[in-house]
C-alpha positions as CSV (number, residue, x, y, z in Angstrom):
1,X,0.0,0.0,0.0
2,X,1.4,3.5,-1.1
3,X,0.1,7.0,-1.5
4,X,-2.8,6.3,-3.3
5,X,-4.1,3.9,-0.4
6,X,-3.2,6.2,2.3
7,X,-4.5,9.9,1.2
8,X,-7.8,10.8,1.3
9,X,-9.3,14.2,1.3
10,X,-9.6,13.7,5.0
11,X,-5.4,13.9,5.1
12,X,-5.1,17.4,2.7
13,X,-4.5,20.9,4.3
14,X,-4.5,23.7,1.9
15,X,-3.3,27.0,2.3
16,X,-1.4,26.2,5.8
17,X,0.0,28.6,7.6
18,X,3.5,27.7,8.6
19,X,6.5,30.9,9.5
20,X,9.2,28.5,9.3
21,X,10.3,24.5,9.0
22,X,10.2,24.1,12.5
23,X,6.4,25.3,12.8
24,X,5.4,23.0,9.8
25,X,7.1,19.9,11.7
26,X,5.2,20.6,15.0
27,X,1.8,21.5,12.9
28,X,2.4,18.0,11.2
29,X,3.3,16.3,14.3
30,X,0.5,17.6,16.1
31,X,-2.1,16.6,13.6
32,X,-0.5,13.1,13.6
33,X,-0.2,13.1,17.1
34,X,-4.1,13.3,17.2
35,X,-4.8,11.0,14.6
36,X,-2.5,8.1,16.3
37,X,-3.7,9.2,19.9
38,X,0.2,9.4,20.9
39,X,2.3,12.0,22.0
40,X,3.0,15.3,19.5
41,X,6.5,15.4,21.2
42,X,7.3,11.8,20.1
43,X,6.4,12.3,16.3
44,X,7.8,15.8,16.6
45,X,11.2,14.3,17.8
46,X,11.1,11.3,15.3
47,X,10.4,13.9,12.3
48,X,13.5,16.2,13.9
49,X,15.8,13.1,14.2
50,X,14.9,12.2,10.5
51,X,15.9,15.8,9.4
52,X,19.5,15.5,11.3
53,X,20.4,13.7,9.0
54,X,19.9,15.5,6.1
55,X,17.0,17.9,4.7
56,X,13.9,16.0,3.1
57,X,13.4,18.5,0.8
58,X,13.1,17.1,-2.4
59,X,13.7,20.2,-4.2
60,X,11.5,22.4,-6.8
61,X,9.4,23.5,-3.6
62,X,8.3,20.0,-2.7
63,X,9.6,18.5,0.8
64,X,8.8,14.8,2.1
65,X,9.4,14.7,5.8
66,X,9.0,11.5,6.9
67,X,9.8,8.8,10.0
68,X,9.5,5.0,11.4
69,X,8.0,5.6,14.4
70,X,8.4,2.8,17.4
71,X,4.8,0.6,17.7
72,X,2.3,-1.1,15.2
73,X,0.1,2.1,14.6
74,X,-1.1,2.7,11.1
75,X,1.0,4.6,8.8
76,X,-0.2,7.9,8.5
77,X,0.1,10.2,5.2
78,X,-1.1,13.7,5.3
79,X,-0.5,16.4,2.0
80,X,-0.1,19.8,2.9
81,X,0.1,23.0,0.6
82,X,1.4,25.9,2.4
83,X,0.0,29.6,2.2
84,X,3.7,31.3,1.8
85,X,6.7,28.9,0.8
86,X,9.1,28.6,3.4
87,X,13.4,27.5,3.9
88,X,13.8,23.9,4.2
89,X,17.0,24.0,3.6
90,X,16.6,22.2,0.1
91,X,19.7,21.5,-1.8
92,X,18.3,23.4,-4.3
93,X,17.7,26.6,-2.3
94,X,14.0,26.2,-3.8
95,X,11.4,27.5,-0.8
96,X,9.2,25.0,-0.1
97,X,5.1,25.1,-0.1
98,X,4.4,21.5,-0.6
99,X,4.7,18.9,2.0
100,X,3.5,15.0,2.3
101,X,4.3,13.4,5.4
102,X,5.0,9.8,6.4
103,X,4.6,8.4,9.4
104,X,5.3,4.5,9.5
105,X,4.9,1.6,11.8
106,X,8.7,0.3,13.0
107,X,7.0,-2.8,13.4
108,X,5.6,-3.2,10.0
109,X,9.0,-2.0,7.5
110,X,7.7,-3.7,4.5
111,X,5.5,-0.7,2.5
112,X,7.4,2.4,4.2
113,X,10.1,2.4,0.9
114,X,7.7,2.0,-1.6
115,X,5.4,3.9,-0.1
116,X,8.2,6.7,0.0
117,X,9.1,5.9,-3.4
118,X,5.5,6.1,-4.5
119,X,5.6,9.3,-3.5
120,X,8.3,10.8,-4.7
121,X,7.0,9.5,-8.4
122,X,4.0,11.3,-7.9
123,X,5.9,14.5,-7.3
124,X,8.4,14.3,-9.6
125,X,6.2,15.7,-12.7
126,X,6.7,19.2,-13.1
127,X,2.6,19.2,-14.6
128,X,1.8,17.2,-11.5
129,X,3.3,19.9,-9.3
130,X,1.5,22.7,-11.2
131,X,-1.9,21.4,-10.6
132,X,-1.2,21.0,-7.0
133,X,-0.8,24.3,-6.4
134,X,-3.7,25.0,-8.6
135,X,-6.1,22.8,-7.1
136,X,-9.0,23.9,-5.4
137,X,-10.1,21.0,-3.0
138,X,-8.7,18.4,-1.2
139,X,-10.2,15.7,-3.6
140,X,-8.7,17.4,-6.5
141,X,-5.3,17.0,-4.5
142,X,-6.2,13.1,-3.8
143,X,-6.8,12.6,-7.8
144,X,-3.7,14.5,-8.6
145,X,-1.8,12.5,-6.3
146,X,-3.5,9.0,-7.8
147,X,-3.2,9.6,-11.4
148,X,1.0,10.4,-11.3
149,X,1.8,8.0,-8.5
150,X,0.2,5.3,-10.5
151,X,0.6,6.4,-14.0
152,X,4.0,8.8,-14.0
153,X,5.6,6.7,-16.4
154,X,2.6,5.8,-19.1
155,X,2.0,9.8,-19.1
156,X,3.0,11.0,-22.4
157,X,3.5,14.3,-23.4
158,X,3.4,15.7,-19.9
159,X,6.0,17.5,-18.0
């Protein structure tokens, strides 16, 4: 199970307000936090740890913070498009103002690379992109999402 399993319109935030990539992770970790009834400061540290390591910023505005968290919960995928691009320190200098979470079991390692990988093929379309910051509704987000993480590569013509 990838992206298109674990994004509904229930998991999109548009227009989010977030001063800085600090703010974004505990906004993130809190809304995790209270869909996994567990502690903000747990996913908040996990996300941090993850980023010590090196900025998930995929670059061209996009960022993909993600982290294996300790327990059998659900993984958890949320899609955020901020209301003012922010630093994420991306290799590419590129602000970012798009963000997709992921929040996977320890216990369960199996779908948390594809699912990442999944993910990144959905975002790696410079036409996908541009309708995400177009859309207007959190389903149009989900069906974005859908049609380039399942059909990136038998998409001719776009990009």
């Amino acid at each position: 199970m990838g992206i298109t399993d674990r994004i509904s319109a229930a998991d999109v935030v548009l227009d989010l307000g977030a001063s800085s990539k600090r703010n974004l992770l505990q906004t993130l970790a809190a809304e995790a936090a209270r869909r996994l009834g567990r502690p903000e400061e747990e996913i908040l540290d996990a996300l941090q740890d993850r980023e010590g390591l090196g900025s998930t910023a995929l670059g061209r505005g996009v960022a993909l913070p993600h982290a294996r968290l300790a327990g059998g919960d659900p993984p958890v995928m949320l899609f955020a498009r901020l209301h003012h691009p922010i630093d994420y320190e991306a290799r590419d200098e590129e602000p970012v103002d798009l963000v997709i979470l992921v929040l996977w079991p320890a216990a369960s390692p199996e779908g948390f690379l594809p699912a990442l990988s999944e993910t990144c093929r959905a975002l790696r379309e410079p036409q996908a992109l541009r309708r995400l910051r177009a859309a207007r509704s959190a389903e149009e987000v989900v069906a974005i999402l859908n049609r380039y993480a399942r059909a990136t590569d038998d998409v001719p013509g776009e990009g």
